[in-house]
Structures are given as C-alpha cells and as structure tokens.
C-alpha positions in Angstrom: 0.0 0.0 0.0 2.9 2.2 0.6 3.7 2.2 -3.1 0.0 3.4 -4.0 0.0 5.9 -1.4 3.4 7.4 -2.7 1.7 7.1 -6.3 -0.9 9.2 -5.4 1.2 11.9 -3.7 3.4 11.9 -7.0 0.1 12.9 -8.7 -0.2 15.8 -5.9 2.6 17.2 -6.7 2.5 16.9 -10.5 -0.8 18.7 -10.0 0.8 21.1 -7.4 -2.4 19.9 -5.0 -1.1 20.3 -1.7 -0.1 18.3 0.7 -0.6 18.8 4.3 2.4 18.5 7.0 0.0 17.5 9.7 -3.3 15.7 10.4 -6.5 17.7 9.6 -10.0 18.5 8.4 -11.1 19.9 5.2 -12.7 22.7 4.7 -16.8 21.9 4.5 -16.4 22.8 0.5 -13.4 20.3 -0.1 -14.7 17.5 2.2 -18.0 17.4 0.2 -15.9 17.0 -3.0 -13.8 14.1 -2.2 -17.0 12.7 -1.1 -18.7 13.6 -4.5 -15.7 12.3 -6.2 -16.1 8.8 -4.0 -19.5 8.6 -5.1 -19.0 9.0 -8.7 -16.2 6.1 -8.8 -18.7 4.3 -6.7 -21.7 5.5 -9.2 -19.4 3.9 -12.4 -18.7 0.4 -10.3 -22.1 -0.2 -10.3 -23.0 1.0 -13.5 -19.9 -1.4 -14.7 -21.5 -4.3 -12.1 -24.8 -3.6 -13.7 -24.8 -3.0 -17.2 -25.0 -5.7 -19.8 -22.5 -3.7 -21.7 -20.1 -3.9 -18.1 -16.8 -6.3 -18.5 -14.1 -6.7 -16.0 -12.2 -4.7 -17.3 -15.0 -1.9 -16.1 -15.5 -3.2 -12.9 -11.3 -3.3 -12.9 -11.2 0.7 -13.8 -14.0 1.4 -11.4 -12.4 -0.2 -8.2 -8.8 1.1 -8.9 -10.5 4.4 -9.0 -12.5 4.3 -6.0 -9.2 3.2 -4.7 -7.1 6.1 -6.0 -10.1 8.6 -4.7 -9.9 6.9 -1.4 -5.9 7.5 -1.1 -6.2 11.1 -2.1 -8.4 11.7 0.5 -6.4 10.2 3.2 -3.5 12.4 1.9 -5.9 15.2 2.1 -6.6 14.4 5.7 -2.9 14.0 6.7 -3.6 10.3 7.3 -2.2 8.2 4.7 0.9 6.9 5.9 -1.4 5.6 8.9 -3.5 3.5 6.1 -1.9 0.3 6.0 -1.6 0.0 9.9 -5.4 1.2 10.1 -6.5 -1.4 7.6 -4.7 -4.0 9.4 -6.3 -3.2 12.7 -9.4 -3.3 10.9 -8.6 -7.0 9.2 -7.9 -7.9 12.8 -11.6 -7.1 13.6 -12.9 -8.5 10.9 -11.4 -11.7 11.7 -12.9 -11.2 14.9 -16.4 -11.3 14.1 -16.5 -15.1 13.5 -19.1 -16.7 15.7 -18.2 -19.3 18.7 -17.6 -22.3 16.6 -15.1 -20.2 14.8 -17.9 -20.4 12.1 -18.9 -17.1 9.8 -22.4 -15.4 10.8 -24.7 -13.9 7.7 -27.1 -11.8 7.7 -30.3 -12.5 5.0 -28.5 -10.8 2.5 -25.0 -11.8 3.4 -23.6 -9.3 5.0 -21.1 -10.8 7.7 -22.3 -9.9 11.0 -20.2 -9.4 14.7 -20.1 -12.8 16.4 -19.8 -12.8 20.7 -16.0 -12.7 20.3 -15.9 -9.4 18.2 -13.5 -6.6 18.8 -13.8 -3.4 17.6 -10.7 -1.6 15.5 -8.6 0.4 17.9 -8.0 3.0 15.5 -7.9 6.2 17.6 -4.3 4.4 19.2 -3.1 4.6 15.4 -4.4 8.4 14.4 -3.3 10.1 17.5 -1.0 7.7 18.6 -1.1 5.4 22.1 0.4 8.6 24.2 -2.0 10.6 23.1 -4.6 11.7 24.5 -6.8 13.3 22.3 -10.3 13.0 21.8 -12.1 11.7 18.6 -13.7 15.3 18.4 -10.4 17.3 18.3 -10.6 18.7 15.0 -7.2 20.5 13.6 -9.0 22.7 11.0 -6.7 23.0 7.6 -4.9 26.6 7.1 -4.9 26.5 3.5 -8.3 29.0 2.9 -7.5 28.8 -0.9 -9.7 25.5 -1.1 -7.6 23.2 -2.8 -6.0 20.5 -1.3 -8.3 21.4 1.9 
C-alpha cells in the first residue's frame, strides 16, 4: 500500500495539490468533493456491475478508481501513511467477528455480521497515537483557505 499511497502523492505534486504536514479536516467545501468524487467512482462500479455492456475490465477501472479517490483523501486528511496500519487493525476485527464455533455469521442478505468474540478496531491508538490523548472530536482545522488541497 505504501507504493499506492506514494503514487498518489506523485500525482499531488505533478498537480501542485497540496499536501498537508499535519493531520486535519477539510474545509466543508473540499470534504463534500472528495465525497462527490467517491461517489462518482462508486456511481461507475455499479454502473460497470450492472450494465449488460459492463466487462471486467470496467468493474477493474471502477475499483482502482474508488481506490485512487480513497488515497487522495487520506493524503488530504494527513492520514495516509497511517492507512496500511489502520487497515490491518481493521482486518484484525474483521477476523474477529466469527461466531463461537469459529464459524462465519450472515445476515439474509449476506452481509457478515459481529459474532460474541468481536473486537472493535482500535483506531484512535493509530491516528493520535497510544500517548496521546486526544479526543475523537479534536478537529485540527486546515490553514490553506485557498480550497484546494483542503
């Protein structure tokens, strides 16, 4: 993930978008269009899932997108060189949410649901790190007021 995430930040600087030194939150205009931009690639996976006309290929693009959106927001947020530890911590309790024969638990639809022995991701020890104490509400605001890259 490393790689990706380094990608991504080559593409910030090719595009001179900025990248933050620190952890922060967007401005309300720049959070609501890394969302829009999620929800397009999201929009085009399941057009691609959908369509008759749809290959792999499609559903390929679509993903790698979502993906690409996903990492430039994270850069955005000052958070992306925590992304593989918080996706392992939330593998770990994933893995947790088998049931107490060690045996996956669906809902109607599929969806995997929390078994007894299921532990939530410790991911507040990975933002702020274990010392810290901050709280989950402790916004840094961004300083850049120019809108891009916040």
């Amino acid at each position: 993930m490393e790689k990706q995430i380094k990608q991504v930040q080559a593409f910030y600087e090719a595009y001179k978008i900025p990248i933050p030194d620190t952890m922060r939150y967007l401005h309300k205009e720049r959070a609501l269009m890394r969302h829009k931009l999620i929800q397009e690639e999201v929009g085009e996976l399941l057009d691609a899932s959908m369509s008759s006309q749809g290959t792999l290929v499609d559903v390929a693009d679509a993903i790698t997108d979502c993906f690409y959106i996903l990492i430039g927001t994270a850069i955005e947020y000052g958070i992306a060189d925590k992304l593989p530890a918080l996706f392992d911590e939330v593998h770990s309790s994933n893995m947790s949410k088998l049931g107490e024969d060690g045996k996956p638990l669906y809902r109607e639809d599929g969806k995997v649901m929390k078994g007894p022995n299921y532990k939530k991701p410790n991911l507040k020890s990975i933002v702020y790190g274990e010392a810290n104490s901050q709280s989950d509400n402790d916004r840094q605001p961004c300083s850049n007021h120019s809108g891009q890259g916040c």
